[in-house]
N, C-alpha and C positions, 0 to 999 in steps of 0.2 A: 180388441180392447186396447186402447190406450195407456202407453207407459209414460205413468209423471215423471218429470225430469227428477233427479234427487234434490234435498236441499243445497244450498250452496254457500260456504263459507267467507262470509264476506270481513277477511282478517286482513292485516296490512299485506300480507305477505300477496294475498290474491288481486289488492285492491294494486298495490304497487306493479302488477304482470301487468292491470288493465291499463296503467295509464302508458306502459312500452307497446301494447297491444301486442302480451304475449299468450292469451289466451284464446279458446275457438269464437269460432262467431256468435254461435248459442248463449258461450256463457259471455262472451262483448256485450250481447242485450241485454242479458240479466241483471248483469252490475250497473248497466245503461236505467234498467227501471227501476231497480231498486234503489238508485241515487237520485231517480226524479219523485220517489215515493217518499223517501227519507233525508230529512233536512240536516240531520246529523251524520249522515253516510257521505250527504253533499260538502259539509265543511270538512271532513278527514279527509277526503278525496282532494279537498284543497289543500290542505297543509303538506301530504305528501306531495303534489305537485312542486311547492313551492320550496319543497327540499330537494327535490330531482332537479327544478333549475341551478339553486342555488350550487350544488353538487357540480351539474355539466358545465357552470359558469365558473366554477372553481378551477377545474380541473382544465379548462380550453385554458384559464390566464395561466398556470402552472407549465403547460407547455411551452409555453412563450419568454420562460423567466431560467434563469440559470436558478442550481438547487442552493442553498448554502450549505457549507463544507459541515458542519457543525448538525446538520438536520440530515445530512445524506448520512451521516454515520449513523445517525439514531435511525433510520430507516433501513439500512440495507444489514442491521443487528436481528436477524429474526433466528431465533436457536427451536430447534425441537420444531421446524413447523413444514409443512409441505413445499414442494417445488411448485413454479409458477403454472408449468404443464400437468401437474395432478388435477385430475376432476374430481376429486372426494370431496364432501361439500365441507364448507367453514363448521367445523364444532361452536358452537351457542357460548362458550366459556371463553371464547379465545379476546385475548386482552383486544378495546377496541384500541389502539397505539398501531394496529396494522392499517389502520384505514389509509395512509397518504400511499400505501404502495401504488404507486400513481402509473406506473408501468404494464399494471391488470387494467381493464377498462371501467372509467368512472361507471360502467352500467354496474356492475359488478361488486364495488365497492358500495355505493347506493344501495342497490338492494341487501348485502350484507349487514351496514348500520341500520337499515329500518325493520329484517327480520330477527335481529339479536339485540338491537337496545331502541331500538324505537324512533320515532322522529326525530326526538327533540335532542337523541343525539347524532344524526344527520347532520340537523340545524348546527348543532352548537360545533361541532367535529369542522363542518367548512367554513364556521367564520373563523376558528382557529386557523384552518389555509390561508385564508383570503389574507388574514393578520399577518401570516409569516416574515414580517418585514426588516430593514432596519433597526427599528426598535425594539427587536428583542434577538438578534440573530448575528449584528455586523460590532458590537461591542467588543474590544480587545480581554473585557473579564465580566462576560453576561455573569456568571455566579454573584458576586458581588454586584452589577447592576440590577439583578432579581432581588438580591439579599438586601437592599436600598430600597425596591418597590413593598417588597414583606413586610420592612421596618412598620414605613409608614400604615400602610393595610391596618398594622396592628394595634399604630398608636392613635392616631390622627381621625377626628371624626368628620363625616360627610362635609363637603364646602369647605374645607380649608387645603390650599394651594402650597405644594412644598416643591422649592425650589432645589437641586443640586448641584452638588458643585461644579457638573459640567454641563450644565446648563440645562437639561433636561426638568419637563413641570410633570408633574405627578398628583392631581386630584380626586382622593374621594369621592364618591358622588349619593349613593347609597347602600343601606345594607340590611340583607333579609336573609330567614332562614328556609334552607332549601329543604324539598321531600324528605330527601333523605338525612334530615334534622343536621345538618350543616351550615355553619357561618359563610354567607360568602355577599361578596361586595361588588359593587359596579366603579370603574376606576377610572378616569382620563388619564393617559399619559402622552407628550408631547416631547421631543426631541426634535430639533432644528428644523426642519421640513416636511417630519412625520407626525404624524399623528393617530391613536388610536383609542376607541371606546374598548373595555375588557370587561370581562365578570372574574372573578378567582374565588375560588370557597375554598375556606378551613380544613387542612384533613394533617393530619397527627404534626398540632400545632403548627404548619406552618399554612403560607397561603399557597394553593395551583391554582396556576391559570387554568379557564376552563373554558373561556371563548373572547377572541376578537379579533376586530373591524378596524379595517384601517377605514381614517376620516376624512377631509379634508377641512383646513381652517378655511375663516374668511379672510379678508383684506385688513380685518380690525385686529386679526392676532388672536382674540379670545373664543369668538364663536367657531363651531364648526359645525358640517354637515357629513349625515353619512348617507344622503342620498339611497340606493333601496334597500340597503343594508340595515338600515337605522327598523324597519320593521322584523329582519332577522333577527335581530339585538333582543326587540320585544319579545318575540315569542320564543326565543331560549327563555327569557325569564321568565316568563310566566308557563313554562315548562317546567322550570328549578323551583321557584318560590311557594313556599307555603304559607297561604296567607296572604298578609299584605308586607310593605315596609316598614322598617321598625325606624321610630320615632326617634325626635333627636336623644328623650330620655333612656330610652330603652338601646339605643345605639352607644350613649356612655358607659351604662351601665357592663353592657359586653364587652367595651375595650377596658373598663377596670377590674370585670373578671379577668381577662386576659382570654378572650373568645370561647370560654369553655362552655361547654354542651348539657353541661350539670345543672345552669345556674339558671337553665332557660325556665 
């Protein structure tokens, strides 16, 4: 008599072995048919793809780049947690803040963000890398250059252009409330050379950054392009957002609450 194979669990956690091809061959065809049988197993299978790239395309530019003094200290800060040669696995609770330990292998960290907070903090976790630039890291007083991006975040509604005193442009662009019923905003900021798209959402009143993309402008000064990133951008947010965007009235109306979560 014939033994059925058992069912097979087709969760990120398995779906993500299949696309390193760490699973046997039996079960390779299974997840092989069941993603030609199911059009919705078809696009998860894609989204994690396209956070594995984005993840190994992060981490190759990262080797190539010297760390900033200011980021290596927030990274090599880890209190209460295991040595880098421990095999006991990542506990489910552990702050995602460990994901740049860029010294364990991006396969590693990858599958850590997608089996404890999901894709879409994959996605959003490596355009924060990719973003680590001049523009928020080589400032003589980032706190006060943050504490100038927050202002505006908080006063300033979508399309209006604020310039600083050091020449840095800081735009608005829109704002919606995330899953997790949080204010958070999509931002342009520009500083001499650099440039980047960002999200930041609301959390016990002030704004956190929470993903971005370095840009590049055009020749005109004003436009820019973020080339394949620009669909990374996308699907953080429509990962974050609940709903749609909130309108210019509805956008007022938050910044004279002063972003509060009450009044939604």
């Amino acid at each position: 008599m014939n033994q059925q194979a058992s069912p097979i669990n087709l969760d990120d956690e398995l779906l993500s072995a299949f696309l390193d091809a760490e699973l046997s061959e039996s079960d390779m065809e299974r997840v092989r048919q069941a993603i030609n049988d199911n059009e919705e197993l078809a696009n998860r299978i894609a989204e994690l793809s396209m956070a594995d790239t984005l993840v190994q395309q992060t981490f190759s530019e990262i080797d190539n780049k010297p760390v900033p003094e200011a980021i290596t200290q927030l990274l090599t800060t880890e209190p209460n947690t295991t040595t880098e040669n421990d095999s006991s696995p990542e506990k489910p609770n552990d702050n995602v803040i460990q994901f740049p330990w860029w010294q364990r292998t991006g396969q590693k960290i990858k599958n850590g963000l997608q089996q404890n907070y999901g894709v879409a903090a994959a996605i959003a976790l490596t355009l924060v890398i990719i973003g680590t630039s001049p523009m928020f890291t080589s400032s003589d007083n980032p706190s006060q250059q943050w504490a100038e991006v927050n202002n505006i975040l908080t006063h300033q509604q979508s399309g209006t252009e604020v310039t600083l005193d050091d020449g840095q442009i800081i735009q608005p662009q829109a704002s919606f409330i995330s899953k997790n019923n949080q204010f958070c905003r999509q931002f342009y900021r520009q500083q001499n050379a650099n440039a980047t798209e960002n999200i930041a959402c609301r959390e016990d009143q002030q704004w956190q950054l929470v993903a971005s993309v370095t840009v590049e402008k055009s020749l005109s000064g004003t436009q820019y392009n973020t080339a394949s990133n620009d669909k990374a951008l996308e699907t953080t947010i429509d990962e974050l957002i609940k709903g749609r965007f909130l309108n210019a009235a509805e956008e007022s109306q938050a910044i004279n609450n002063n972003w509060s979560t009450e009044h939604q």
